[in-house]
C-alpha positions in Angstrom: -44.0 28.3 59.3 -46.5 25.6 60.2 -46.5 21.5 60.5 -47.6 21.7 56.9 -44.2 24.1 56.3 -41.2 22.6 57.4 -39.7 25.9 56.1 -36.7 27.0 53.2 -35.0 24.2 51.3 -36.6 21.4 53.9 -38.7 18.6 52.6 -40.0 15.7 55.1 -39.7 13.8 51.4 -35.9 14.1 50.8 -33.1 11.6 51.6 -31.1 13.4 54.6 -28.4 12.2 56.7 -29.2 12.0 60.6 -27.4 11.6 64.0 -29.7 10.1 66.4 -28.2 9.5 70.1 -30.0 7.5 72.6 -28.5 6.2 76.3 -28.1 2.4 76.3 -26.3 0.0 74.3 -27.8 -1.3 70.9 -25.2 -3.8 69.2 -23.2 -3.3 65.9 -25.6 -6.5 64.5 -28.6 -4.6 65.2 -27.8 -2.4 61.5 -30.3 -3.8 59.3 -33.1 -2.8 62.1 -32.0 0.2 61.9 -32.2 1.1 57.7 -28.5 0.2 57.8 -27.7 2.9 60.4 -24.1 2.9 61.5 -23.9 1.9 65.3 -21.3 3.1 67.5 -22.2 2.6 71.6 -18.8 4.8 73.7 -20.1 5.7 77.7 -23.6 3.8 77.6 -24.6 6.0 74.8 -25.8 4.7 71.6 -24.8 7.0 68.3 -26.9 5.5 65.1 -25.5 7.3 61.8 -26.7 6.9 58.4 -28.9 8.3 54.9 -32.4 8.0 56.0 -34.7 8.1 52.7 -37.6 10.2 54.5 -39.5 11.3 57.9 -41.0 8.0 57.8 -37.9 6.2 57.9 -36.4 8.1 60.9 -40.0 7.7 62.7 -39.2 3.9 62.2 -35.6 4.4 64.0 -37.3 5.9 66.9 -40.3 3.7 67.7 -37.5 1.0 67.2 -35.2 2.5 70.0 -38.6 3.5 72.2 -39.2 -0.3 71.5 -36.0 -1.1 73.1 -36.7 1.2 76.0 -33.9 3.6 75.4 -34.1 7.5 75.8 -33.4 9.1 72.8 -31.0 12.2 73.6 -31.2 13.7 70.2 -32.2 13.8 66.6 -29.9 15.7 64.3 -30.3 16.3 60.5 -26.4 16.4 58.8 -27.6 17.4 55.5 -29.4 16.5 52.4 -28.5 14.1 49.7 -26.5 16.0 46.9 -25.8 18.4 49.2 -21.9 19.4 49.9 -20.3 16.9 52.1 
C-alpha cells in the first residue's frame, strides 16, 4: 500500500463519518465552521462528530482547530456512508 493506495474498500473520495478529539474548548455555535460537526467539550477536551463528504473536508476541520491552537488528540474514521450503522 502506498499514499496513492489508501488500501481495501477505502477511498479519500467517499462520505465517511469521523471522530476528531482535540484538548480545549470550541463552543456548540462554532458548528457551521466545522461542516456541521457535532461539538461536545466534557474535561477540556473537544469531541467534533459528524459525515465529512471527503479528505478535503476533514483537512479543513483540522487546519481550523490548528487555527485555534488546539492539539488535536485523534482522528478516527466511524464508517462510510451506506455502510451499516
Amino acid at each position: 500500500m502506498n499514499a496513492q493506495d489508501p488500501g481495501p474498500g477505502t477511498s479519500i473520495a467517499t462520505a465517511s463519518t469521523y471522530r476528531v478529539c482535540a484538548d480545549g474548548r470550541v463552543s456548540e455555535s462554532w458548528s457551521d465552521r466545522f461542516a456541521g460537526m457535532s461539538i461536545t467539550t466534557t474535561d477540556e477536551v473537544t469531541t467534533l462528530i459528524g459525515i465529512l463528504q471527503d479528505q478535503s473536508e476533514l483537512m479543513g476541520v483540522l487546519n481550523t482547530l490548528h487555527l485555534l491552537r488546539l492539539t488535536v488528540t485523534s482522528v478516527e474514521r466511524i464508517d462510510a456512508e451506506g455502510a451499516e450503522r
